[in-house]
MARMILO-470500 format. One record per residue (C-alpha): residue number from 1; x negated, y, z. Coordinates in nm, 2 decimals, decimal comma, m for minus. Layout:
BEGIN
   seq        x        y        z
   NUM        X        Y        Z
...
//
This chain:
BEGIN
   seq        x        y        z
     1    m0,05    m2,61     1,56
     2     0,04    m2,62     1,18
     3     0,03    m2,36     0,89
     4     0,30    m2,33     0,69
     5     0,13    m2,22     0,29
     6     0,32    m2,08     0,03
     7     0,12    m2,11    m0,35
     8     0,14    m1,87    m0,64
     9    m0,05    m1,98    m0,90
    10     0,07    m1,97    m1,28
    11    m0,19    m2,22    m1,41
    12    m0,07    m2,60    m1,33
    13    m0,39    m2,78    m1,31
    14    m0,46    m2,57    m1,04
    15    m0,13    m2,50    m0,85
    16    m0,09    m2,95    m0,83
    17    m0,48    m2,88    m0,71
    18    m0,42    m2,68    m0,47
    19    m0,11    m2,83    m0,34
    20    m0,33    m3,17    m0,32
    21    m0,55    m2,99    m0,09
    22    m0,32    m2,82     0,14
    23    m0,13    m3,18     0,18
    24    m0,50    m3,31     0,28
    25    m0,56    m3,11     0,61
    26    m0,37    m3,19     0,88
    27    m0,31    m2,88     0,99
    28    m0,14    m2,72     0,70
    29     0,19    m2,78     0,57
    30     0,31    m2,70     0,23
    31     0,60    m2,48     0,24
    32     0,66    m2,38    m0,13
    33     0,44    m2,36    m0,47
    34     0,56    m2,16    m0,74
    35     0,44    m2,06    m1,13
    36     0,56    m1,68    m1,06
    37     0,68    m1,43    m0,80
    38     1,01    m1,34    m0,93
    39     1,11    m1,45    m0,60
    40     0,90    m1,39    m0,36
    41     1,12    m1,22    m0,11
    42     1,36    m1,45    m0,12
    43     1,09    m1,80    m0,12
    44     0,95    m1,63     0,22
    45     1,29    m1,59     0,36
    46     1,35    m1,94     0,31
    47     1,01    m2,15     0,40
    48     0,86    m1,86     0,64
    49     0,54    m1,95     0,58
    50     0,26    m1,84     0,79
    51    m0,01    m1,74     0,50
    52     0,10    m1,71     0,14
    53    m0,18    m1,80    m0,13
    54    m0,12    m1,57    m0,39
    55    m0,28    m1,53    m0,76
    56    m0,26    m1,21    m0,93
    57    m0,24    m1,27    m1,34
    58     0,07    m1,40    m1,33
    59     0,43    m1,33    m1,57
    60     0,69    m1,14    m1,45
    61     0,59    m1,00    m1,15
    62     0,18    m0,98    m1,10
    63     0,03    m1,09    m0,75
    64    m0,05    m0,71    m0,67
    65     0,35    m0,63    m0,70
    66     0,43    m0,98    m0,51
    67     0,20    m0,86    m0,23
    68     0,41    m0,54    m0,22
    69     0,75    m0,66    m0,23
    70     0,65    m0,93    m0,01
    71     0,47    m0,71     0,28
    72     0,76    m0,44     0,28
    73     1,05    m0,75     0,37
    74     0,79    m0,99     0,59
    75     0,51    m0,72     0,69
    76     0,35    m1,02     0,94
    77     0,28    m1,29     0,66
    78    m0,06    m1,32     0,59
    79    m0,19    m1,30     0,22
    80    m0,49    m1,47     0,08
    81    m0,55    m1,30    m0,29
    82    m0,70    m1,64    m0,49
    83    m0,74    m1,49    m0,82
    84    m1,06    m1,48    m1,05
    85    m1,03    m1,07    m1,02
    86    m1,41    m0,95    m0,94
    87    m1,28    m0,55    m1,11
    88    m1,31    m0,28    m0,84
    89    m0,93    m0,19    m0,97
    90    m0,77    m0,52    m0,86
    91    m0,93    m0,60    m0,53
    92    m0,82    m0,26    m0,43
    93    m0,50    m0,24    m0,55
    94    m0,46    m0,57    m0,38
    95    m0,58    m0,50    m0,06
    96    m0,39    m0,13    m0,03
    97    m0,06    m0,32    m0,09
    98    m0,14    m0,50     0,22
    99    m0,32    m0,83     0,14
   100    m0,51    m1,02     0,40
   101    m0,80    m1,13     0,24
   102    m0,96    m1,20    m0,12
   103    m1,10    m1,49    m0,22
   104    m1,24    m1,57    m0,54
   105    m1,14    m1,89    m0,77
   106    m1,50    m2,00    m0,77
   107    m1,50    m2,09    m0,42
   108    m1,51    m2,40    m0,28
   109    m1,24    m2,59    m0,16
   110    m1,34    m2,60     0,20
   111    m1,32    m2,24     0,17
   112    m1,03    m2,19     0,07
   113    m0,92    m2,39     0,36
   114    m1,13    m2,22     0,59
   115    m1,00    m1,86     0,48
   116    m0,65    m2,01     0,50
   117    m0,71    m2,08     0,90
   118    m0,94    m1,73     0,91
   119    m0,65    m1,52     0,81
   120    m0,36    m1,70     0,96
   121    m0,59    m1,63     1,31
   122    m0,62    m1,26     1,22
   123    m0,94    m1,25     1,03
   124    m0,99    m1,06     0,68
   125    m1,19    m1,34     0,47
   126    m1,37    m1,20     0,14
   127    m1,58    m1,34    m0,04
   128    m1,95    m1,20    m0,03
   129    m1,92    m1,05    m0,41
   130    m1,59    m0,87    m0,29
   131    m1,72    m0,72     0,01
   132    m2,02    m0,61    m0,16
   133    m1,79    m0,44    m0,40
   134    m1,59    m0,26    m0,11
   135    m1,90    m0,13     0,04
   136    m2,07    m0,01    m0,26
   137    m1,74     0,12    m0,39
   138    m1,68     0,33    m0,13
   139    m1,83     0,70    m0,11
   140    m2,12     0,68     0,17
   141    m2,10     0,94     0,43
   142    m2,18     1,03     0,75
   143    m2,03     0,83     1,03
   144    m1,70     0,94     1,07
   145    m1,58     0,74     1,41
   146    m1,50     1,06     1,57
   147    m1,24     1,16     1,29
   148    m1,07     0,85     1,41
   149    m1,15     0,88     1,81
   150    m1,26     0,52     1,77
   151    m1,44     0,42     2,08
   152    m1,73     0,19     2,08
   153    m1,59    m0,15     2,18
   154    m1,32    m0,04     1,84
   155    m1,56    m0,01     1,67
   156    m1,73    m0,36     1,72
   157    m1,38    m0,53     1,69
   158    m1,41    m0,35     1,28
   159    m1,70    m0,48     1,24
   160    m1,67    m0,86     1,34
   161    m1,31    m0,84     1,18
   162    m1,54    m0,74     0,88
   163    m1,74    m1,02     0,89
   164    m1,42    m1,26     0,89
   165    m1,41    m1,29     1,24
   166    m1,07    m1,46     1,41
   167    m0,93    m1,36     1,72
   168    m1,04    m1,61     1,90
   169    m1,36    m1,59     1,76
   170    m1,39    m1,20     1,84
   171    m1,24    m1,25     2,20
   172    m1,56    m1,51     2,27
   173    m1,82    m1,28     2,12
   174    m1,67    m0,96     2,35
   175    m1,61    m1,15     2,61
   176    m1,24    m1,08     2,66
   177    m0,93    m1,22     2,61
   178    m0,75    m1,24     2,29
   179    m0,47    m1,06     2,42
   180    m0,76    m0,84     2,49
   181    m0,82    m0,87     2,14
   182    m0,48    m0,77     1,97
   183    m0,41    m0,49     2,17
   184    m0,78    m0,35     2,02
   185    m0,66    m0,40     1,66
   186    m0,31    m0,24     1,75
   187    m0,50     0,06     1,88
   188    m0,72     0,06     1,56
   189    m0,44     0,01     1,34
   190    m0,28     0,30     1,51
   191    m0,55     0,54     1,48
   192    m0,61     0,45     1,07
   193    m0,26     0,43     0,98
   194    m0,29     0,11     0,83
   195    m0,06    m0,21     0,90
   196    m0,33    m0,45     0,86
   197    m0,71    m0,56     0,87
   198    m0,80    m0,55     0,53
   199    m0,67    m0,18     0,53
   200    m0,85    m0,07     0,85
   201    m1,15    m0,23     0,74
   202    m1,16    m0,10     0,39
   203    m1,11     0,26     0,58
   204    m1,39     0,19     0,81
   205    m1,68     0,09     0,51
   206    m1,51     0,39     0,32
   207    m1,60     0,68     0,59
   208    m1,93     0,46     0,68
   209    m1,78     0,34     1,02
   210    m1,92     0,05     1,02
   211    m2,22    m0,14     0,76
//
């Protein structure tokens, strides 16, 4: 199977780089690349892509607004944030507008690729500095699973989808199916009010769910 990738990135060095490196792997297929999000809405209509890369310093229309508008007309394309934004402001704004993941520039290419697969198989890739920030940004308080009625095996599936965890990857360590797996996450997604993983699990390290 092949993943469709739509870029945003306003520097060219580094949207012609990453283009390069999406055309290396088999398994992705460049849909679109673009200096802006001006249209966004209408770029996704058009090349349906399956994960959108997505900067946020960009003219116009910033990442965090692209997200937005982007979420609200294609709520199941998944978002990889690919920005050099380590402020608490951005990565949250970011991920409450309904991005995927967030990934710093600094990381390695292979990562990028790698977080490109996670997310497009329902995982929530951060990088290590980011997560750290969404813990510690967080209030700590007492557990507050039963708020939520989260049962046990609900709350394992927030923590592996934490730690990046695909579906597949979550169905092997739980021993169930993946379809096993989905239905979980619709239940958690139900019970936080959230449309995605990076939502439910920013709700879960905020109210000390899970670690």
């Amino acid at each position: 199977m092949q993943i469709t990738v739509d870029i945003y990135e306003d520097n060219f060095n580094l949207l012609t780089s990453l283009k390069l490196l999406i055309k290396s792997n088999k398994d992705l297929v460049l849909g679109g690349a673009y200096p802006n999000c001006l249209n966004v809405v209408t770029n996704t209509k058009e090349n349906n892509p399956d994960v959108i890369i997505m900067d946020i310093n960009m003219p116009g229309i910033n990442g965090v607004e692209g997200v937005r508008l982007c979420k609200k007309s294609h709520p199941k394309v998944q978002i990889l944030m690919f920005t050099v934004f380590e402020d608490n402001r951005q990565i949250f704004q970011a991920l409450c507008a309904g991005a995927n993941g967030y990934l710093l520039k600094k990381s390695a290419p292979q990562k990028l690729v790698a977080a490109i697969r996670d997310v497009y198989n329902g995982g929530a890739p951060l990088s290590p500095s980011i997560a750290r920030k969404v813990l510690s940004t967080f209030d700590k308080h007492t557990n507050d699973s039963s708020k939520y009625n989260l049962t046990d095996r609900e709350i394992e599936i927030l923590t592996l989808l934490s730690n990046g965890s695909s579906y597949k990857q979550m169905a092997s360590e739980l021993s169930i199916s993946i379809d096993t797996v989905r239905k979980h996450l619709q239940n958690i997604y139900a019970k936080l009010h959230v449309n995605c993983g990076s939502q439910a699990v920013a709700i879960a390290l905020r109210n000390n769910i899970i670690q």
